[in-house]
C-alpha positions as CSV (number, residue, x, y, z in Angstrom):
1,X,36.2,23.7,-27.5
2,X,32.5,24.3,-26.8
3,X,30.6,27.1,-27.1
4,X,30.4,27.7,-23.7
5,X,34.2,28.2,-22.8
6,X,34.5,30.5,-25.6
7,X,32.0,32.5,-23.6
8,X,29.7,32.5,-26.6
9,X,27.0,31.8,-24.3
10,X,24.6,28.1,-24.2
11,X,24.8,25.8,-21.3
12,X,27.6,24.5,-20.4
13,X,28.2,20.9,-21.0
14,X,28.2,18.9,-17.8
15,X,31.9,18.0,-18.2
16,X,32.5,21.8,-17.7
17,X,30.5,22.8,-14.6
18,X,32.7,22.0,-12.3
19,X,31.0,23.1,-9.2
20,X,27.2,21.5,-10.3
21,X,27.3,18.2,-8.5
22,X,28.3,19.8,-5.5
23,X,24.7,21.9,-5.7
24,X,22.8,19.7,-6.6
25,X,24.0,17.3,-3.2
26,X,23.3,20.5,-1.3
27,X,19.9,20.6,-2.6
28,X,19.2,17.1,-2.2
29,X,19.9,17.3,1.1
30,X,17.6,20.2,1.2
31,X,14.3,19.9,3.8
32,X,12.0,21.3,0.9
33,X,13.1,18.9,-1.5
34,X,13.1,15.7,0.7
35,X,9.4,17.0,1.3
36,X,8.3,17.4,-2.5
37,X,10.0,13.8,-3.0
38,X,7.9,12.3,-0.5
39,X,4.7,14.5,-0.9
40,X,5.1,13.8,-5.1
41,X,6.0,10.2,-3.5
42,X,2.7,9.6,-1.8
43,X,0.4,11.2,-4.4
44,X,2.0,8.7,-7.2
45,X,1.2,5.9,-4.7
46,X,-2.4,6.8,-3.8
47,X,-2.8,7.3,-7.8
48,X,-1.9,4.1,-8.6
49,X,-4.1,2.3,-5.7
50,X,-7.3,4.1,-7.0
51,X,-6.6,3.7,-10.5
52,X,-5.7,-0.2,-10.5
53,X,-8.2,-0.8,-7.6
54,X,-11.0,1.2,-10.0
55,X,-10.1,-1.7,-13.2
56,X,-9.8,-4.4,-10.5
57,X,-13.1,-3.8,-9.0
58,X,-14.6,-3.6,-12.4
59,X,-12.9,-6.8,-13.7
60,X,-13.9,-8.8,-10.5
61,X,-17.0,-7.9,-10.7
62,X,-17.6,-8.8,-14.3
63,X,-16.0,-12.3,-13.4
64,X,-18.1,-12.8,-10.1
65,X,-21.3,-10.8,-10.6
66,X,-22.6,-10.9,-14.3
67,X,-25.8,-10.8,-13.0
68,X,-25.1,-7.5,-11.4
69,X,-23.3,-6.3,-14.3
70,X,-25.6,-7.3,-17.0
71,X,-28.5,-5.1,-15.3
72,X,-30.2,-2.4,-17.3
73,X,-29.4,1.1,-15.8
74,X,-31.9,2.7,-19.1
75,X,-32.7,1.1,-22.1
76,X,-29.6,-0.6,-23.1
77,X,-26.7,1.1,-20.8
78,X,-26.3,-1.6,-18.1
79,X,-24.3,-1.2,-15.2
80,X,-21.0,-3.1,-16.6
81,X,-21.1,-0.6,-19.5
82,X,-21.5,2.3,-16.8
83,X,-18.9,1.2,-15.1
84,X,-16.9,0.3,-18.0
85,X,-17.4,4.0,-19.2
86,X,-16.5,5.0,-15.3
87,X,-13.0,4.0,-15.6
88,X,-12.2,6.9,-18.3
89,X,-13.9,9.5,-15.9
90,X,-11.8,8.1,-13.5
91,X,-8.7,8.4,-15.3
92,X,-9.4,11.6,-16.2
93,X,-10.0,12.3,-12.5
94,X,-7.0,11.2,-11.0
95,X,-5.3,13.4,-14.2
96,X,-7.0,16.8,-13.0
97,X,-5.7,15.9,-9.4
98,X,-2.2,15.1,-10.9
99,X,-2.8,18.3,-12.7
100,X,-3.7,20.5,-9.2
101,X,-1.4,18.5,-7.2
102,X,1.7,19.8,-9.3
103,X,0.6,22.9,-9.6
104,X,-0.4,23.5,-5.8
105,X,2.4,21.6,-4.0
106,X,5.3,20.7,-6.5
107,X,5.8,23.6,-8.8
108,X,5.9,26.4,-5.9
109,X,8.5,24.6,-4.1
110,X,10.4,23.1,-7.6
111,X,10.6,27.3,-8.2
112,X,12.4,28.0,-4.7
113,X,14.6,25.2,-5.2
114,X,15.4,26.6,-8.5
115,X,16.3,29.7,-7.0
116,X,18.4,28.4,-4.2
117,X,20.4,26.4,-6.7
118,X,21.0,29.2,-9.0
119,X,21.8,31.8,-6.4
120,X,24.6,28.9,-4.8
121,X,25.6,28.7,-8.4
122,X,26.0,32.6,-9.0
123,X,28.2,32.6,-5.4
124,X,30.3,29.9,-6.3
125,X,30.9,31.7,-10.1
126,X,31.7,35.2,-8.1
127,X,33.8,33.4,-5.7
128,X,36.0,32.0,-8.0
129,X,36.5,35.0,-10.0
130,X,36.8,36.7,-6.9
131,X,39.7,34.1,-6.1
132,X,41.2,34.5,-9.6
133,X,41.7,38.0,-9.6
134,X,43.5,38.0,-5.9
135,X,45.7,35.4,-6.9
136,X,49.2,36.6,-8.2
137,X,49.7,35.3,-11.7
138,X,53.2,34.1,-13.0
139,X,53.3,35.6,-16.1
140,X,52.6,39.3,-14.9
141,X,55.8,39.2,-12.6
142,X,58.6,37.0,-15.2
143,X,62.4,38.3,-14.8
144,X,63.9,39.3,-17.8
């Protein structure tokens, strides 16, 4: 017997929440949260394409332009080196916008979701105690 049935409080476990998958499919199915999918969808994607297109553009262009890349920027940073230091401001670029992005568009709308989810949860608790009560038990009416 866990914890939570004993009504000793924790989470229950998801063998006991009997009503959770049918919440979570209602907020799947949710507007909001098929637009933070694709919004958090799109962001990954455009990510991706600058970071790997940053490293490929350097990597070409140390394969096809040495010349280029072997040219003295001051004393003896060239411009490989200068990109080649690029690619961590970069990366830590498309982190700050990771970092802005959840907090500006995901986390506002993860919070509302959150909240419809728990206040479904809290109606569906109340409505089965609700149902409990009203319904007449066997033992309180046995014949002697």
């Amino acid at each position: 017997m866990s914890r939570h049935s004993m009504g000793l409080g924790g989470p229950p476990t998801p063998y006991e929440a009997g009503h959770e998958p049918a919440d979570r499919h209602l907020v799947s199915r949710h507007p909001a949260y098929q637009s933070l999918r694709r919004n958090h969808r799109r962001f990954g994607v455009r990510a991706t394409a600058v970071a790997v297109g940053g490293f490929l553009l350097y990597v070409l262009l140390s394969s096809f332009a040495p010349g280029l890349m072997n040219t003295s920027v001051r004393g003896h940073l060239t411009v490989g080196l200068a990109l080649g230091l690029g690619q961590f401001v970069l990366m830590g670029a498309i982190v700050w916008r990771y970092l802005v992005h959840m907090r500006t568009r995901v986390t506002p709308v993860v919070r509302g979701l959150r909240g419809l989810a728990r206040h479904h949860e809290t109606a569906a608790r109340e409505r089965a105690a609700f149902e409990t009560r009203r319904a007449p038990r066997e033992e309180e009416f046995r014949s002697w």
